[in-house]
N, C-alpha and C positions, 0 to 999 in steps of 0.2 A: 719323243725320245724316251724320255720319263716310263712312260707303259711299255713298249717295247721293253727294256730293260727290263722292268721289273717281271714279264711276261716270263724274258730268258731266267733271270731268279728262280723265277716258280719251276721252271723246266728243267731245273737244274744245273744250267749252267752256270760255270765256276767265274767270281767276280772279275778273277785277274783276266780271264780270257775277255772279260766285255770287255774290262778297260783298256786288253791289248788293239782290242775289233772295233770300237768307237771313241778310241782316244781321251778319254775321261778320268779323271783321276780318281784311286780306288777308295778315297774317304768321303768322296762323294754319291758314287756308287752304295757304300756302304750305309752314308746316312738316308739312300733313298730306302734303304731295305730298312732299317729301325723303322721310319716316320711308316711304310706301308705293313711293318709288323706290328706296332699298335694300333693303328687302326681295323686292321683284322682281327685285333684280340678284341677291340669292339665291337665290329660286326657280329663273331662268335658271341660275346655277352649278348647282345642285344636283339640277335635273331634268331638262333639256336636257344641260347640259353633262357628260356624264358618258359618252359615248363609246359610247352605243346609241343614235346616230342613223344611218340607211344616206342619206349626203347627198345622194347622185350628184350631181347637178350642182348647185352653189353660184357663184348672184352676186354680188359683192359691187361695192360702189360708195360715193361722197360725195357728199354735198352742204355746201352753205353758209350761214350768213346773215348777213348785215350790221350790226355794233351801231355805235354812237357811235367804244365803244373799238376797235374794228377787226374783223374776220373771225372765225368760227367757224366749224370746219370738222365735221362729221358723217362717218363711216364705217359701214358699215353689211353684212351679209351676210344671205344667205337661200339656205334648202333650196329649189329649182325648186319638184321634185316633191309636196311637203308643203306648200308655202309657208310652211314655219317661221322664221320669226327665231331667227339664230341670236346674233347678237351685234352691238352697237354700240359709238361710241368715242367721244368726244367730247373737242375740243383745239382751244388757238388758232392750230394751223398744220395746214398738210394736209402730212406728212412718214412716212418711216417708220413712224415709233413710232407716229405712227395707227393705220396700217394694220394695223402687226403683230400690237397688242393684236386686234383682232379675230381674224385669220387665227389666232393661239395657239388663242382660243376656242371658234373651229371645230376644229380639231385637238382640243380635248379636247370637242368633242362626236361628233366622229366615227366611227363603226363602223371600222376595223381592219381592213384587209385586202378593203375595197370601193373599186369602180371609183369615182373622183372626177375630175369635170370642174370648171374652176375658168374662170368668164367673167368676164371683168375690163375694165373699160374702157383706155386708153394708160396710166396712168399708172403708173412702171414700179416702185413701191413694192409693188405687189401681188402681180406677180409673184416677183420677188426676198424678197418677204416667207414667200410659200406653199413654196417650193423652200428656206427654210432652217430653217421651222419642223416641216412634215412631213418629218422626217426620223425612221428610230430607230438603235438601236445595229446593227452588223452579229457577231453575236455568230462566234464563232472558236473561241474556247476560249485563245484564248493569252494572254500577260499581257498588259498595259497597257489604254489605254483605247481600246474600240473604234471602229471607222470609222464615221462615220453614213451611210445610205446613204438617198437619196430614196424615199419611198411606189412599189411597182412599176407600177401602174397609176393613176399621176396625169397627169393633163394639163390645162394652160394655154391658153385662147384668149383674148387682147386684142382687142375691140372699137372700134378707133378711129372716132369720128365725125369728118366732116369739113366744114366752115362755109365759104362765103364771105358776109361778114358775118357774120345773123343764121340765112341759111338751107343747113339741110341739102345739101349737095351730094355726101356718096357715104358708104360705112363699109365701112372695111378691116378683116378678118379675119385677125389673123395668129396663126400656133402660137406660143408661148411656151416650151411645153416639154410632149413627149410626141408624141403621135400624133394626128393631125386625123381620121381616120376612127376610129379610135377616139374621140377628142371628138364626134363627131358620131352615135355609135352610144348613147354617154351620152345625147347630148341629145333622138333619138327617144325613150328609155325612160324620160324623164324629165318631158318638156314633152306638155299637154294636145294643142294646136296644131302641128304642125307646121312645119317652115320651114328658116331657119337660126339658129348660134348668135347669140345675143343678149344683151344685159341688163337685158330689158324689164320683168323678172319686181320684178328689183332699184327699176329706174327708179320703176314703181306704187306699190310699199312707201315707197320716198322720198316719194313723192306723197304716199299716205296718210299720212306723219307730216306734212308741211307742212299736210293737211287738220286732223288733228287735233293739234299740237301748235302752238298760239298763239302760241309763244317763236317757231316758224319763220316765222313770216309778221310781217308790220308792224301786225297789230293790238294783240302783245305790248308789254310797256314792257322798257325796255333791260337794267334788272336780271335780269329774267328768260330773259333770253339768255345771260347767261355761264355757263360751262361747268358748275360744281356743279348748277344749278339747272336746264340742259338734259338733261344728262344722268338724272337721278333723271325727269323729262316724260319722257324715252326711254325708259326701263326701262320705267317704271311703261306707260307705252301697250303696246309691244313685247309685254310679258307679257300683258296682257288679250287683247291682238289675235293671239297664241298658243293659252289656254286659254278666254277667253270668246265670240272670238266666230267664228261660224260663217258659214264662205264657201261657196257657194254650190255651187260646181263641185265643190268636196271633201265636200259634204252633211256636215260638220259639222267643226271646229276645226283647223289647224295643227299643235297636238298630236296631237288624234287620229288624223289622218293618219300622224304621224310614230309611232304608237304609245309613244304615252309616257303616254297616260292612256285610257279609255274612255269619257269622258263630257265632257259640255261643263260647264265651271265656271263657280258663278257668281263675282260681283268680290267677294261675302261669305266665299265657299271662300279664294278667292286670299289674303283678307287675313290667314286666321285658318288660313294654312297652319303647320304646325309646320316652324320652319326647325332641321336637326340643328346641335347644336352642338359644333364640335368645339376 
């Protein structure tokens, strides 16, 4: 019963409806979604995040939803090429420290010493956030504490969209930091498609959580929008839609692409993964 549910969770389905369909009451329901959202934010730590990811180009981006009590902000990043989830953030402001947690998390999933293109929408947390967190020691040999010196081949591209009103009317491209043909040599070897840079890859994944996360959309009730309870819906999806499920153009999983496992898991694997304890 247990995985079932949690299966429909991942799938989107809204809790009140399990509990109308299997008779269960909803804070039970709900505690099975916390206990299987941390345990997927360990999974993510402990099998993504551990710095054998080769990312090349990584989107990241936010979105929002609207409660009673006021705004929830999402942050969010992805491996292009892999389409892997790499990490989310969940907070009542869109600032900083949003951001940063993510961009950290990337950094500790990323391969060492690979080219990384970083597509960022305007907002200018993201950048300042990537430029202080890739950084390592510059070692010397002499005493004190060493310089930290930026990743040698990273680069930044902001994406600005631009509205009058509601509609589109143009998007600036601008370098942030690094080299644009070089950014753009990442993003042929990276992206199925062709074109320019972008952060479309980002935008769909955001999509796909509003598809399947209830909290993001208005058919949620308001409890379940605040931030404990968004974020454990993020994890817990994030992870499935990682290790369980299989996209089409990649002929099978997120992970698998990203070679972090061989096979496609079911959400019985996922639950009954052995987390190391340290």
């Amino acid at each position: 019963m247990v995985i079932l549910v949690l299966a429909l969770v991942a799938g989107g389905c809204p809790i009140p409806a399990i509990v109308f369909a299997f008779g269960l009451d909803e804070r039970t329901v709900a505690d099975w979604q916390r206990k299987a959202g941390s345990h997927a934010k360990t999974i993510q730590e402990q099998v993504v995040c551990q710095g054998q990811v080769d990312v090349g180009q990584v989107q990241g981006d936010e979105l929002y939803v609207k409660t009673q009590g006021g705004t929830v902000w999402m942050a969010t990043a992805m491996s292009v090429f892999s389409r892997l989830f790499l990490w989310g953030a969940v907070a009542p402001q869109r600032d900083t420290a949003l951001v940063t947690q993510v961009v950290a998390q990337v950094r500790a999933a990323a391969l060492v010493g690979r080219p990384i293109l970083w597509a960022v929408d305007g907002f200018a947390a993201w950048a300042s956030s990537v430029l202080r967190v890739f950084r390592d020691p510059l070692r010397t040999g002499k005493r004190g504490r060493p310089r930290l010196v930026i990743w040698a081949d990273l680069h930044i591209v902001q994406v600005v969209k631009q509205y009058t009103g509601r509609k589109l009317t143009g998007v600036d491209r601008r370098l942030a930091y690094g080299c644009m043909r070089c950014a753009q040599t990442i993003m042929e070897a990276t992206q199925v498609t062709l074109g320019v840079i972008n952060t479309a890859y980002i935008e769909r994944l955001n999509a796909t959580f509003r598809t399947w996360l209830p909290a993001l959309t208005r058919r949620s009730r308001t409890p379940a929008r605040q931030v404990p309870h968004l974020e454990a819906a993020m994890f817990w999806m994030g992870v499935v839609y990682n290790f369980c499920r299989v996209h089409a153009t990649l002929q099978g999983t997120p992970a698998m692409a990203a070679d972090l496992t061989d096979h496609v898991w079911s959400v019985r694997e996922l639950l009954f993964y052995r987390i190391r304890r340290e």
